[in-house]
C-alpha positions in Angstrom: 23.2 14.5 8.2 22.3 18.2 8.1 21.4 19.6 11.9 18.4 21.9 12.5 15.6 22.5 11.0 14.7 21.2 7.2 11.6 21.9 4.4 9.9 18.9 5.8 10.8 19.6 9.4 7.0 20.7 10.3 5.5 17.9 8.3 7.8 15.4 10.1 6.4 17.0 13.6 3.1 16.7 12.4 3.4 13.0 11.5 5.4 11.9 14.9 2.6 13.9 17.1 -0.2 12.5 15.2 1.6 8.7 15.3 2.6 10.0 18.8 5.7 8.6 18.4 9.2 9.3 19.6 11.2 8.9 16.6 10.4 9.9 12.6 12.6 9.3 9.8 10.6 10.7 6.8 12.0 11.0 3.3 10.1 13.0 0.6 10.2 12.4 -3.3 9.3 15.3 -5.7 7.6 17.4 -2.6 6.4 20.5 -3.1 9.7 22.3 -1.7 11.6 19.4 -3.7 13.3 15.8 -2.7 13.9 15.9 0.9 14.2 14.0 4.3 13.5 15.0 7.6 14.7 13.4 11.0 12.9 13.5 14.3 14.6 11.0 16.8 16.1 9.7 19.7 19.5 9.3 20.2 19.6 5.4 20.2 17.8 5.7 16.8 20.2 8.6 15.2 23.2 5.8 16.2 21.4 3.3 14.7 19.9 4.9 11.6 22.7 3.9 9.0 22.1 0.1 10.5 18.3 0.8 9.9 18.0 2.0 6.3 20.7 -0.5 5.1 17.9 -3.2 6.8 14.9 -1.4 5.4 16.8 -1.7 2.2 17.7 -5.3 2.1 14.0 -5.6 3.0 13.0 -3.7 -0.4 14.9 -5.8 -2.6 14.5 -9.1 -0.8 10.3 -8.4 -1.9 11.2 -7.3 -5.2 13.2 -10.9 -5.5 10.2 -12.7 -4.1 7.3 -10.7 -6.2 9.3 -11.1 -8.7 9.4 -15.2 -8.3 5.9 -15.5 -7.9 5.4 -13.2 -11.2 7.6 -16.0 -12.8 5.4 -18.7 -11.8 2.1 -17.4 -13.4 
């Protein structure tokens, strides 16, 4: 993961202020300055960010599988 400052490095800050949050993980797709991610965290969430997206992921297909059923059914 790249350190510093990135393209979407201001928008991130301007999402965790207005969410007033601690931590941001914010990926961009087809942004004006291209596809890009951003990372804004605490250290317990930069550990655990590989953990995170591989969840968030299983999460994604698992509602695909169920839309997906239900589409079936109609």
């Amino acid at each position: 993961m790249p350190m510093g400052k990135g393209k979407y490095d201001d928008l991130c800050t301007y999402v965790r202020k207005a969410a007033n949050a601690k931590s941001v993980i914010l990926i961009v797709f087809k942004g004006e300055h291209g596809d890009g991610f951003s990372v804004q965290a605490t250290g317990a969430v930069v550990f655990h960010l590989p953990k995170i997206l591989r969840e968030t992921a299983q999460q994604i297909e698992d509602s695909f599988i169920v839309a997906s059923k239900k589409e079936g059914d109609a």
